[in-house]
SERO-4910 file (N, C-alpha, C, O; in steps of 0.05 Angstrom, whole numbers):
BEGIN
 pado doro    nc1    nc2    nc3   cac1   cac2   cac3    cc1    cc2    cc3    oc1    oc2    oc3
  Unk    A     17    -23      0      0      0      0     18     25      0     41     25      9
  Unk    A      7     42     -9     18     66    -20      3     99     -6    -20    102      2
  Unk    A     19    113     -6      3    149      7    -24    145     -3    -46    142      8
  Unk    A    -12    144    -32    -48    148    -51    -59    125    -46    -81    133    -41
  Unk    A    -60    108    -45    -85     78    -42   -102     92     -9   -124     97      0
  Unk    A    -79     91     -3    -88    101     33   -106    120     27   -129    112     25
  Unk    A   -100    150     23   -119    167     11   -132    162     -1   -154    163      9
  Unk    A   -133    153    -29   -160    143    -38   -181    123    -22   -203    123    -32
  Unk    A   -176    104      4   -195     88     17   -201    104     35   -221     99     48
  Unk    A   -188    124     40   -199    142     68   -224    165     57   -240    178     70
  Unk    A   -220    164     28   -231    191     11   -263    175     12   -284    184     20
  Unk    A   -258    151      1   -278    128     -4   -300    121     21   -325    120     16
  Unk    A   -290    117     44   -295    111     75   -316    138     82   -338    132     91
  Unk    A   -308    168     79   -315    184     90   -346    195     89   -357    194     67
  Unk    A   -361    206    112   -380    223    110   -378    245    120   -376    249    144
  Unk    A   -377    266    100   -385    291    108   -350    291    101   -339    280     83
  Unk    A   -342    303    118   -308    299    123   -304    287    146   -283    292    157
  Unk    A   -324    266    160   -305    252    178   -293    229    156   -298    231    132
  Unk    A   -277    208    166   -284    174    165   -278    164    179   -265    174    198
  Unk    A   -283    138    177   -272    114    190   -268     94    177   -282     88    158
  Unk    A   -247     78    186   -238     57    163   -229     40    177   -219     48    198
  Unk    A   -229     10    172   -212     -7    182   -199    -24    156   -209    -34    136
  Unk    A   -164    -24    168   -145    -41    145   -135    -64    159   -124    -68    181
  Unk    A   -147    -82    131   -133   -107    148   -100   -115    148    -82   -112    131
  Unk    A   -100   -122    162    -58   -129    160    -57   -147    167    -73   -155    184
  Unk    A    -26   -170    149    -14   -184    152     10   -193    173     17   -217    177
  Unk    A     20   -174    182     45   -172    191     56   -151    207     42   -131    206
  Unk    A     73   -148    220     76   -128    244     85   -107    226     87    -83    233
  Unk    A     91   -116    199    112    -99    180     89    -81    167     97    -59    159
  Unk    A     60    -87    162     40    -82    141     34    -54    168     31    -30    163
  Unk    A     32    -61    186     18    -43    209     43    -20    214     36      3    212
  Unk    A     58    -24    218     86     -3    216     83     12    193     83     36    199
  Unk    A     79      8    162     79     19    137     52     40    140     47     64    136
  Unk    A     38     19    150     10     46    154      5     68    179     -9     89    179
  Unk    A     17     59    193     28     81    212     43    107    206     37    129    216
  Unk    A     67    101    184     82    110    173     67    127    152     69    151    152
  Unk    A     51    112    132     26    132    126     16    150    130     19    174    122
  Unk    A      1    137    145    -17    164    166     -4    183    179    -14    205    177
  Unk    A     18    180    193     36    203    197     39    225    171     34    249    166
  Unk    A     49    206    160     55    226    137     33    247    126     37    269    117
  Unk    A      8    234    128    -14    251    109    -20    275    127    -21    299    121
  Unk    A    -24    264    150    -23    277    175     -3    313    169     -8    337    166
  Unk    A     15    300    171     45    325    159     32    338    150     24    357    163
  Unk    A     24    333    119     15    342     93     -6    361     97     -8    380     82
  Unk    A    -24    355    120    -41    375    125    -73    360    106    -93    373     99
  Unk    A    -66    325    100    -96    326     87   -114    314    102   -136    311     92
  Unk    A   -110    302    133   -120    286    154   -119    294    176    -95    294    182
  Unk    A   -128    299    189   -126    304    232   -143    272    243   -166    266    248
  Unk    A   -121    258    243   -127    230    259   -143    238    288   -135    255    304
  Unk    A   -163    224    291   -172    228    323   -162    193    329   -141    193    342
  Unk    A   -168    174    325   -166    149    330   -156    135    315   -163    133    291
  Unk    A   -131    121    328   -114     99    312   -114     72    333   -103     74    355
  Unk    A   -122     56    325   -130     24    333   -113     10    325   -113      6    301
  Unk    A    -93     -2    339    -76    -33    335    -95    -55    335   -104    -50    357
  Unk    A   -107    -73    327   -125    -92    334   -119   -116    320   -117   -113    296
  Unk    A   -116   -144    330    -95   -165    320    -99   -170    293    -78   -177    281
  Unk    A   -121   -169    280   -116   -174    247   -120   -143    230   -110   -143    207
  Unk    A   -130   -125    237   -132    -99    235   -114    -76    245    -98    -76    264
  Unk    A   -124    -49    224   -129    -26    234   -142     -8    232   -149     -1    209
  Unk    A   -152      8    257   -175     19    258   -166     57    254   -145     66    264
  Unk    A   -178     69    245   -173     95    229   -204    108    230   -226    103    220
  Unk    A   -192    130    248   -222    153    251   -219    182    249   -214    189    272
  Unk    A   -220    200    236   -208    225    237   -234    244    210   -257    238    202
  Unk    A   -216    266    206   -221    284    195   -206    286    168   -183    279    166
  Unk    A   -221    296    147   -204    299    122   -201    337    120   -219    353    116
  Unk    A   -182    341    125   -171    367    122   -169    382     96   -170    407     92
  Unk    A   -168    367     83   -165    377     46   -168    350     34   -165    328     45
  Unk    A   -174    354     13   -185    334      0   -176    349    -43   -190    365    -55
  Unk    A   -155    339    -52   -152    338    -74   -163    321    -91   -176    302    -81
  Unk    A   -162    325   -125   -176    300   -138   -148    289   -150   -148    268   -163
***
């Protein structure tokens, strides 16, 4: 998974400008990468995370979309 896949399922997920989303993961390595993500978008100024969920086959993702490009 990639910035943009991430963004695009969070774009997908949303109402209004909240969302919520849950990603499933394989590996301690898949959950690190999307961490690493979300930080990043975060930076960028296009997300304000309220809730980030570790959860054993998942992750859980609840926030705000700050900007929204096409």
């Amino acid at each position: 998974m990639n910035k943009e896949k991430l963004l695009k399922k969070i774009q997908s997920a949303h109402q209004g400008n909240l969302f919520s989303l849950e990603i499933p993961k394989n590996t301690k390595e898949d959950e690190n990468k999307i961490e690493e993500l979300v930080k990043e978008l975060e930076r960028e100024g296009k997300i304000k995370l309220r809730e980030y969920v570790q959860r054993e086959y998942s992750v859980y993702l609840h926030g705000i979309i700050k900007y929204v490009s096409d």
